[in-house]
N, CA, C and O atoms as CSV, one atom per row, in Angstrom:
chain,resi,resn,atom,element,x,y,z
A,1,UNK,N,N,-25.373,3.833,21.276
A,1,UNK,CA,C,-25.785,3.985,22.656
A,1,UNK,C,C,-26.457,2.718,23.182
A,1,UNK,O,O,-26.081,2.084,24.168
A,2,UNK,N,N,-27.467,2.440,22.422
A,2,UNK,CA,C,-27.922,0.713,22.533
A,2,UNK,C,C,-26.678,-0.723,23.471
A,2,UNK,O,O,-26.799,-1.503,24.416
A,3,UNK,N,N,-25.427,-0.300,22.312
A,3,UNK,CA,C,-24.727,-1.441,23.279
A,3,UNK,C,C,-23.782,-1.280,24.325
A,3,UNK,O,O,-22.830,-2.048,24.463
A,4,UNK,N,N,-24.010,-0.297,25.076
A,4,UNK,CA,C,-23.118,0.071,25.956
A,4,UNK,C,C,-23.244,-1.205,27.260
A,4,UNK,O,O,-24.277,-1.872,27.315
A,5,UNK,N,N,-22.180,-1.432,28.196
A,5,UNK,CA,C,-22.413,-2.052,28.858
A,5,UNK,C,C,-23.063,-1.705,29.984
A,5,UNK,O,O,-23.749,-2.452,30.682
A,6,UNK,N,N,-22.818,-0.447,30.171
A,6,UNK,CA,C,-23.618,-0.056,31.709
A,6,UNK,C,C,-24.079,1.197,30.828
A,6,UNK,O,O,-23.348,1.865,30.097
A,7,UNK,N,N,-25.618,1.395,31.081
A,7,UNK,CA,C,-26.244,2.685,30.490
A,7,UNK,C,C,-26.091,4.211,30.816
A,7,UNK,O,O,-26.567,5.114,30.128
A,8,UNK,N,N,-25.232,4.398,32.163
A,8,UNK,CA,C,-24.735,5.658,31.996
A,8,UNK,C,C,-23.011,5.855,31.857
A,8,UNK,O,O,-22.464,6.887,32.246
A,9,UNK,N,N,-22.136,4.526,31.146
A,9,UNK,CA,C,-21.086,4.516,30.833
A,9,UNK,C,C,-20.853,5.624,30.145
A,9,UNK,O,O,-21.872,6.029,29.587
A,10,UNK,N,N,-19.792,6.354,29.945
A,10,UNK,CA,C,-19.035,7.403,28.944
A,10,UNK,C,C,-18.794,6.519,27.621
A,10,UNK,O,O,-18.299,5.392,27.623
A,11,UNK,N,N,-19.228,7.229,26.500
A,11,UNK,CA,C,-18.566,6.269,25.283
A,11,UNK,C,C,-16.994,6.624,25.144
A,11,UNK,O,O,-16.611,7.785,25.284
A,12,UNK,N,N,-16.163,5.630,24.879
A,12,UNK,CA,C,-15.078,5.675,24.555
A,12,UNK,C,C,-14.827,6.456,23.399
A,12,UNK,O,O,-15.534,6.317,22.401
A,13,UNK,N,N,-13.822,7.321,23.441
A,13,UNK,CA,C,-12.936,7.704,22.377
A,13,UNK,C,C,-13.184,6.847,21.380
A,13,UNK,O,O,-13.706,5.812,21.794
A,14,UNK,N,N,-12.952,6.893,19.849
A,14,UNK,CA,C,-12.684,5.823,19.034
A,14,UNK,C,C,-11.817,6.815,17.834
A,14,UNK,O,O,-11.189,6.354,16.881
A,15,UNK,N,N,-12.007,8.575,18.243
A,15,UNK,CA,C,-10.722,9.158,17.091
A,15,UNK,C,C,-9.177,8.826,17.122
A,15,UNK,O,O,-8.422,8.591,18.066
A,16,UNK,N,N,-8.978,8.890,15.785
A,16,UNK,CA,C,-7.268,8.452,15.816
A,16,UNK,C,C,-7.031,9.807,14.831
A,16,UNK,O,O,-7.714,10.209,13.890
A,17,UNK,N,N,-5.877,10.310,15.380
A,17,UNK,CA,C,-5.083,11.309,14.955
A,17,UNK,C,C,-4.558,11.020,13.211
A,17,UNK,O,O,-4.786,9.841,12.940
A,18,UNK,N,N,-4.179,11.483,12.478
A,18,UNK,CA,C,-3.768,11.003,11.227
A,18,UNK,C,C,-2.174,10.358,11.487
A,18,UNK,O,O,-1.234,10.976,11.988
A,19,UNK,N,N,-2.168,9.353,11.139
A,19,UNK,CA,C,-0.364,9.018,11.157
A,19,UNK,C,C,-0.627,8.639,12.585
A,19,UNK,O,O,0.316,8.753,13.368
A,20,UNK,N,N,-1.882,8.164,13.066
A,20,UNK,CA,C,-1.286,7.683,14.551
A,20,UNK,C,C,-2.132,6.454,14.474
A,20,UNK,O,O,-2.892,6.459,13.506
A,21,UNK,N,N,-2.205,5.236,15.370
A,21,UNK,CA,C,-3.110,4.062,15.944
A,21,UNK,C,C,-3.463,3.733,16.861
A,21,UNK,O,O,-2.932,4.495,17.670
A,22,UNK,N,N,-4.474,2.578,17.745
A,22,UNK,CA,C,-4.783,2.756,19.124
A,22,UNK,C,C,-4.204,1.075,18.780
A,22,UNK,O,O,-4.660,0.451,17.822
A,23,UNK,N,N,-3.271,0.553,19.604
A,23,UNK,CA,C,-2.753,-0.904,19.808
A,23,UNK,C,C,-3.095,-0.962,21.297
A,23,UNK,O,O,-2.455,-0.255,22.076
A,24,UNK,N,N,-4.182,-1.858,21.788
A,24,UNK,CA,C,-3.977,-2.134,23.260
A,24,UNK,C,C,-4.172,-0.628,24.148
A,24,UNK,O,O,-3.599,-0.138,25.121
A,25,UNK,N,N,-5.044,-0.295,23.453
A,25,UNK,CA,C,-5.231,1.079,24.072
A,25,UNK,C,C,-4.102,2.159,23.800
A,25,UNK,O,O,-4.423,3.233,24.310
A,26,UNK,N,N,-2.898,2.201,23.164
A,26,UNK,CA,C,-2.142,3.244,23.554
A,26,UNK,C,C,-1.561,3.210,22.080
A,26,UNK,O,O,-1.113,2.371,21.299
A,27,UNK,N,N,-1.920,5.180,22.133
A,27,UNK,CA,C,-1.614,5.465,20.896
A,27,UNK,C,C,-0.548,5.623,20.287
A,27,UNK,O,O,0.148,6.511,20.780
A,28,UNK,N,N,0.188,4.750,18.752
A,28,UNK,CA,C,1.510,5.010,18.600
A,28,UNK,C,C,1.136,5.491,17.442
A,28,UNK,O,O,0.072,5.318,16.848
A,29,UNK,N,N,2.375,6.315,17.044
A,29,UNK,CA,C,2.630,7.239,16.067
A,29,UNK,C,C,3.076,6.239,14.838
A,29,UNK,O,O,4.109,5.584,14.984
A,30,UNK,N,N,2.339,6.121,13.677
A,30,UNK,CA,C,3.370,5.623,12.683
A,30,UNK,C,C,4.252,6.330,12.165
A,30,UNK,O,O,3.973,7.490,11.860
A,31,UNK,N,N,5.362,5.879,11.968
A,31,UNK,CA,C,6.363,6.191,11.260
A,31,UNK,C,C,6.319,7.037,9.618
A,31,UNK,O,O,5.712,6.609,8.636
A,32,UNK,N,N,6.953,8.030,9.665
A,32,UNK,CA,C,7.061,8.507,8.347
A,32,UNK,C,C,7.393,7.826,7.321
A,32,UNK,O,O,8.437,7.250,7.013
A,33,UNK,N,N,5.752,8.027,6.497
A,33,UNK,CA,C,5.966,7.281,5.231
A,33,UNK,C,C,7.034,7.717,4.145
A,33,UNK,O,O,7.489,8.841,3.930
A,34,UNK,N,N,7.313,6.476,3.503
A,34,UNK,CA,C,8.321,7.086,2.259
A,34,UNK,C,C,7.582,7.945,0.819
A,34,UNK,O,O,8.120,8.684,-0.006
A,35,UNK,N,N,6.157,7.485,0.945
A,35,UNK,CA,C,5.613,8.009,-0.419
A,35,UNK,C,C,4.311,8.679,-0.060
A,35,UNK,O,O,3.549,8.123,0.731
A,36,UNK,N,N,3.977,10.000,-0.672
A,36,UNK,CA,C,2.273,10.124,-0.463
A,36,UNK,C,C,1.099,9.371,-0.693
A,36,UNK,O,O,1.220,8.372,-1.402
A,37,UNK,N,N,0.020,9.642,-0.249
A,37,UNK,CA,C,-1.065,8.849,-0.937
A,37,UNK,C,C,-0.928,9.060,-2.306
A,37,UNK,O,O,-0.897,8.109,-3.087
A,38,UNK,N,N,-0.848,10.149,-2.648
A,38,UNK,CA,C,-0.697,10.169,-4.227
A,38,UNK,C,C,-0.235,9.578,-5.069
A,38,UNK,O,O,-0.747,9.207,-6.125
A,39,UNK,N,N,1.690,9.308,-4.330
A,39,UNK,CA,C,2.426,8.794,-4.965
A,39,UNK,C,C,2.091,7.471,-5.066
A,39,UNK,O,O,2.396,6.822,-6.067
A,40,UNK,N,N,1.440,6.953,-4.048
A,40,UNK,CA,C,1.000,5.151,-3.623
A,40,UNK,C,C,0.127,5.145,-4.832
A,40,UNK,O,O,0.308,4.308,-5.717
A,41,UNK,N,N,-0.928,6.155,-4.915
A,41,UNK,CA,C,-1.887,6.188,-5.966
A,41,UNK,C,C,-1.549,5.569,-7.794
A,41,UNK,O,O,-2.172,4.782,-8.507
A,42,UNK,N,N,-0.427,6.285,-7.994
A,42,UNK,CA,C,0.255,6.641,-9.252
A,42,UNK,C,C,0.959,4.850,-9.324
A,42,UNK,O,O,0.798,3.961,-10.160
A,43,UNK,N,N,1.679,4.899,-8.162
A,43,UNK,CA,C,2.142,3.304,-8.352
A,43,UNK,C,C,1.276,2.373,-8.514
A,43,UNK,O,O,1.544,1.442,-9.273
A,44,UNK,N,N,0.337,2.414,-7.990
A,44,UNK,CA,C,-0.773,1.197,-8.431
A,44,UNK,C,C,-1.418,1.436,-9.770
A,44,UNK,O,O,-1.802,0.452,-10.403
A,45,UNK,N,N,-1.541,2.378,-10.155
A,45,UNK,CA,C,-1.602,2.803,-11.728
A,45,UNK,C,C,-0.863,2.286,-12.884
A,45,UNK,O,O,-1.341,1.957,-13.970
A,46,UNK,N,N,0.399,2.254,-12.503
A,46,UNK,CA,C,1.722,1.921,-13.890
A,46,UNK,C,C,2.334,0.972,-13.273
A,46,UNK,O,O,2.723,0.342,-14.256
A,47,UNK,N,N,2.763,0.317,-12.261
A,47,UNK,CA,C,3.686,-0.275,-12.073
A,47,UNK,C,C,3.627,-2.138,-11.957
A,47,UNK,O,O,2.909,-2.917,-11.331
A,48,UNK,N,N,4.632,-2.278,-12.789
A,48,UNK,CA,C,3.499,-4.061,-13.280
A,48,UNK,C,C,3.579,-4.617,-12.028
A,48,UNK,O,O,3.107,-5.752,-12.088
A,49,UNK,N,N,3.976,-4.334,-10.867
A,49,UNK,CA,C,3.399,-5.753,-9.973
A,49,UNK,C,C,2.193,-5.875,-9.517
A,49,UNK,O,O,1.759,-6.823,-8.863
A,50,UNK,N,N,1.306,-4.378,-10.043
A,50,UNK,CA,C,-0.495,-3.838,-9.584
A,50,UNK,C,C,-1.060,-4.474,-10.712
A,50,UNK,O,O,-1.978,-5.282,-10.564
A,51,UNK,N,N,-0.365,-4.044,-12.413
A,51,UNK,CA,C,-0.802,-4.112,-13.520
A,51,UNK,C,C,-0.629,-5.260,-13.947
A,51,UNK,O,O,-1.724,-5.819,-14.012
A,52,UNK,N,N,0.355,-6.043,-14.344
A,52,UNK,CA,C,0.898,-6.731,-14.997
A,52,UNK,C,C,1.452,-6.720,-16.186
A,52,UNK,O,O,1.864,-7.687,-16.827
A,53,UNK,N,N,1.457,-5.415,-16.520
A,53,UNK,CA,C,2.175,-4.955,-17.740
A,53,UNK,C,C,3.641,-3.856,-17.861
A,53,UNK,O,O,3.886,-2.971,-17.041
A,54,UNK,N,N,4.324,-4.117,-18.843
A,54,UNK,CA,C,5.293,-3.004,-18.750
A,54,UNK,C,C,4.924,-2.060,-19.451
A,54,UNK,O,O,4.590,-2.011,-20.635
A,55,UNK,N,N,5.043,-0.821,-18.172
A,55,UNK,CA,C,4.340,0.174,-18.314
A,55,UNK,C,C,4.787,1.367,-19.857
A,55,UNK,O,O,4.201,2.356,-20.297
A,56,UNK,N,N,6.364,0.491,-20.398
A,56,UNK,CA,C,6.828,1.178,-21.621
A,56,UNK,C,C,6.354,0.710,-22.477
A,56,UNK,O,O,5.729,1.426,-23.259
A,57,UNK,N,N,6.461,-0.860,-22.720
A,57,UNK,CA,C,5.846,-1.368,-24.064
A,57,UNK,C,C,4.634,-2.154,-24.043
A,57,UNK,O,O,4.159,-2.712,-25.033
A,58,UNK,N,N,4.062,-2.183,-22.662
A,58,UNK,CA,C,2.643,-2.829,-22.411
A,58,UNK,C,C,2.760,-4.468,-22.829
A,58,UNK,O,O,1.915,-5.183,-23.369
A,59,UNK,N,N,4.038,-4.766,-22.405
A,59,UNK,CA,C,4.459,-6.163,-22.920
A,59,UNK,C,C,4.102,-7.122,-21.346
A,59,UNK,O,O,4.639,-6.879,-20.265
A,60,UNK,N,N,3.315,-7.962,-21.539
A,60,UNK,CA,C,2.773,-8.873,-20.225
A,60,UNK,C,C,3.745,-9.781,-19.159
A,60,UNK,O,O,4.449,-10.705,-19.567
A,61,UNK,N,N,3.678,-9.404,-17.844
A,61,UNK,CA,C,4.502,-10.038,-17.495
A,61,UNK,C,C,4.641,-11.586,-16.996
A,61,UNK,O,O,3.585,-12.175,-17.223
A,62,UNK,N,N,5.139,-12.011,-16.686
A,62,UNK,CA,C,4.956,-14.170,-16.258
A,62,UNK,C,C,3.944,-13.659,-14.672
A,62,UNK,O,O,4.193,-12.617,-14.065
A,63,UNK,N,N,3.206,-14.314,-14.394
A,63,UNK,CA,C,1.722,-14.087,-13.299
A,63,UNK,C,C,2.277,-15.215,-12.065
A,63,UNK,O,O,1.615,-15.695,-11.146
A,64,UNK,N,N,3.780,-15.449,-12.418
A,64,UNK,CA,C,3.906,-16.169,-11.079
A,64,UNK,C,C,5.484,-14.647,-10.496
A,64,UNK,O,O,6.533,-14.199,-10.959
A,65,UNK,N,N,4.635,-14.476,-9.318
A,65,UNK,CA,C,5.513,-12.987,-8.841
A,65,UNK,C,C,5.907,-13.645,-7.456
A,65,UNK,O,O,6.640,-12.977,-6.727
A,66,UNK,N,N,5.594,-14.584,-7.133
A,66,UNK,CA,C,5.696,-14.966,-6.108
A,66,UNK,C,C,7.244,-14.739,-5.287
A,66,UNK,O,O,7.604,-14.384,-4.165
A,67,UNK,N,N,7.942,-15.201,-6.658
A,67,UNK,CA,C,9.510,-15.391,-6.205
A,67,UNK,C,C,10.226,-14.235,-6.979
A,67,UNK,O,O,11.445,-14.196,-7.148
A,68,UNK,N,N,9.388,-13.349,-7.406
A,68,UNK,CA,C,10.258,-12.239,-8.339
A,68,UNK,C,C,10.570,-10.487,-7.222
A,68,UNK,O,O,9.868,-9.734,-6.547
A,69,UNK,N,N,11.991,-10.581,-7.619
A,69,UNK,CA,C,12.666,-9.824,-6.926
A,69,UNK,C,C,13.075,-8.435,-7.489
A,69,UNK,O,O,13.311,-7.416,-6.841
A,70,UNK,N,N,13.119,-8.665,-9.221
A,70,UNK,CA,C,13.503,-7.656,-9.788
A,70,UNK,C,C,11.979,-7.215,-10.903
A,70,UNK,O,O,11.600,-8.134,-11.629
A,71,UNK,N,N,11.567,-6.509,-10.947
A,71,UNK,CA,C,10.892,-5.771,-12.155
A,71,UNK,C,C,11.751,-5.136,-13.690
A,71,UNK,O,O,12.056,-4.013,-14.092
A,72,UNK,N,N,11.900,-6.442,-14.178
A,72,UNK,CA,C,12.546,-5.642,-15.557
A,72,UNK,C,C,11.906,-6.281,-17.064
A,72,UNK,O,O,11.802,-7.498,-17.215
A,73,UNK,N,N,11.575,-5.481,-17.942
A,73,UNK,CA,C,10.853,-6.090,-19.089
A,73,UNK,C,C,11.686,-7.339,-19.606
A,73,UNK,O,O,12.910,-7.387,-19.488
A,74,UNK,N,N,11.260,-7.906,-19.935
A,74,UNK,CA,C,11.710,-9.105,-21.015
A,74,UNK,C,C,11.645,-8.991,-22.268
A,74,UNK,O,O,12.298,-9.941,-22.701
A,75,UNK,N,N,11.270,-8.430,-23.074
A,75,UNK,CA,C,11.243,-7.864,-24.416
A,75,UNK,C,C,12.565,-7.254,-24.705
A,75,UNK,O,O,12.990,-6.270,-24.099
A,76,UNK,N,N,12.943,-7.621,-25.268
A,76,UNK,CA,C,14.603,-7.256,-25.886
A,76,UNK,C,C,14.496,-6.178,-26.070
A,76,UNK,O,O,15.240,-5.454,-25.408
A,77,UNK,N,N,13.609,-5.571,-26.969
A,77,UNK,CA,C,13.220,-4.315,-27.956
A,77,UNK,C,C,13.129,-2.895,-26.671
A,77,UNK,O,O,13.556,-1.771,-26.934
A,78,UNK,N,N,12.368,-3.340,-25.049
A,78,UNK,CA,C,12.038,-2.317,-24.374
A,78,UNK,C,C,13.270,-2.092,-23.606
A,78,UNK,O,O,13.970,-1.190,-24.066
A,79,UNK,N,N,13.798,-2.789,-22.358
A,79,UNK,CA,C,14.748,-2.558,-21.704
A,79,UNK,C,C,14.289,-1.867,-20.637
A,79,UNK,O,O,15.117,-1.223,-19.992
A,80,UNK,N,N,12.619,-1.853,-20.151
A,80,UNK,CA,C,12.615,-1.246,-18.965
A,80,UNK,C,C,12.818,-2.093,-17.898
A,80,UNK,O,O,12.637,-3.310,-17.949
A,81,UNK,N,N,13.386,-1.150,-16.419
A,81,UNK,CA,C,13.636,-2.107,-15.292
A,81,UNK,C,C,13.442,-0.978,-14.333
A,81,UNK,O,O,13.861,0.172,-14.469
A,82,UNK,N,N,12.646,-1.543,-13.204
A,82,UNK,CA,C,12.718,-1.066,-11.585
A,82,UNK,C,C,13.158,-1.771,-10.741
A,82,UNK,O,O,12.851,-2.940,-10.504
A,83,UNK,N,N,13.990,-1.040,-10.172
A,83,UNK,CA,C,14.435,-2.236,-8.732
A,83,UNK,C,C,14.040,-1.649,-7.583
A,83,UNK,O,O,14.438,-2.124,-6.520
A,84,UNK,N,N,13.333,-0.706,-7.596
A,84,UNK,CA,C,13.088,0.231,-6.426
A,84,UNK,C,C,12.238,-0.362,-5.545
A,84,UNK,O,O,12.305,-0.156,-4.333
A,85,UNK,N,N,11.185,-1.317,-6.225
A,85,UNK,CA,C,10.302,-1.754,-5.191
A,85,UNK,C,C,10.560,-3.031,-4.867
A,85,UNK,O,O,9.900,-3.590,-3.991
């Protein structure tokens, strides 16, 4: 209440709907996500581009990701691969 510009101004709105945003004043809907929080959750858990490990044989991956396109172990022995993300 302190920083209002004029002291009997209305305070502005500042709720946002879930799945929605205020850009420039006007509220847009984001788009349907592909994964839950949960699922987002679980991926940052196991998946080496959060971890850096493969999540089958806990074998370490090269720390330059910069230019990496595919997620697949390098260990002969494991053979895991994601291409999903």
């Amino acid at each position: 209440m302190d920083f209002r510009e004029h002291p009997n101004a209305k305070p502005v709105e500042l709720w946002e709907p879930e799945g929605a945003t205020y850009y420039n004043g006007e509220l847009i809907v984001q788009p349907q996500q592909r994964w839950t929080q949960q699922q987002k959750q679980e991926l940052l858990d196991w998946h080496p581009m959060f971890t850096g490990r493969c999540p089958q044989c806990n074998a370490e991956f090269d720390r330059d990701w910069s230019a990496r396109v595919h997620w697949d172990c390098q260990n002969p022995e494991c053979g895991w691969m994601d291409d999903t993300v």
